[in-house]
C-alpha positions in Angstrom: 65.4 358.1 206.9 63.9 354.8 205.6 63.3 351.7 208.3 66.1 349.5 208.1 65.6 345.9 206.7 68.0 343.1 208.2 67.3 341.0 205.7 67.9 340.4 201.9 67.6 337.9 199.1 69.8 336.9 197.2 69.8 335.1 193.7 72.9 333.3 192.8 74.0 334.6 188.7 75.5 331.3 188.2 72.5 328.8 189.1 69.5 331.1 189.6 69.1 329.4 193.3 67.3 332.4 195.9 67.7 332.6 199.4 66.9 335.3 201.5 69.8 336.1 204.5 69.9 338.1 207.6 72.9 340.7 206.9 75.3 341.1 209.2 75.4 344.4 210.7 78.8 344.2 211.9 81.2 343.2 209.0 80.5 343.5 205.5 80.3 340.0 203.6 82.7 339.7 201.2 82.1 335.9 199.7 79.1 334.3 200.1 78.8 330.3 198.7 75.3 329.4 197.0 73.7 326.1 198.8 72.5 324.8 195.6 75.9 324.8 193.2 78.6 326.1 195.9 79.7 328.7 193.5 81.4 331.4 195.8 80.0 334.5 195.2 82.0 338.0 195.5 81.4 341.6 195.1 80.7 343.6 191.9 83.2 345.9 190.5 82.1 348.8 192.2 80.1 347.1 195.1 81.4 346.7 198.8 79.6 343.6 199.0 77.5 340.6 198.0 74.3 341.7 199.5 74.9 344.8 197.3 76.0 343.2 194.6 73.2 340.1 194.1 70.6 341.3 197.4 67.3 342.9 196.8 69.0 344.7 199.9 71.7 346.4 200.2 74.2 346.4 203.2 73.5 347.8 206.7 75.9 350.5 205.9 74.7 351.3 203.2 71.0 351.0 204.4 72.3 353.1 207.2 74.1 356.3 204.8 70.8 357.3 203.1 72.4 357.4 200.2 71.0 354.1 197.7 73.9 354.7 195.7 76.8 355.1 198.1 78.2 351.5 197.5 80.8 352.7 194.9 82.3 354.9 197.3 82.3 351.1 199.8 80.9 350.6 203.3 83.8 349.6 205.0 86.8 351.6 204.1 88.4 352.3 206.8 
């Protein structure tokens, strides 16, 4: 199994703006708002979260299956 990365960057699709985060490990993030234009990011169709969605990282969870493309099936379903 692969190291696991905390962090992750993300780019915003509306203004271009980066910023690189420290996931949470405990909740997956559902909305994330941009500092530069305060757009409010959500999930992809498909994606359990922003940091798998617009991250160069995806989720602890996700980090954590093994499986790079398990977010379809989500993270956090209970």
């Amino acid at each position: 199994m692969s190291e696991f990365i905390p962090d992750s960057t993300i780019t915003c699709p509306q203004c271009g703006h980066v910023k690189t985060e420290t996931m949470p490990t405990d909740a997956c993030q559902w909305f994330y708002e941009c500092a530069a234009c305060h757009a409010v990011l959500k999930p992809k169709p498909g994606d359990c979260c922003v940091y798998c969605s617009y991250g160069t990282v995806p989720c602890p969870p996700i980090q954590a299956s093994g499986r790079p493309g398990a977010q379809s099936e989500g993270c956090c379903a209970a």
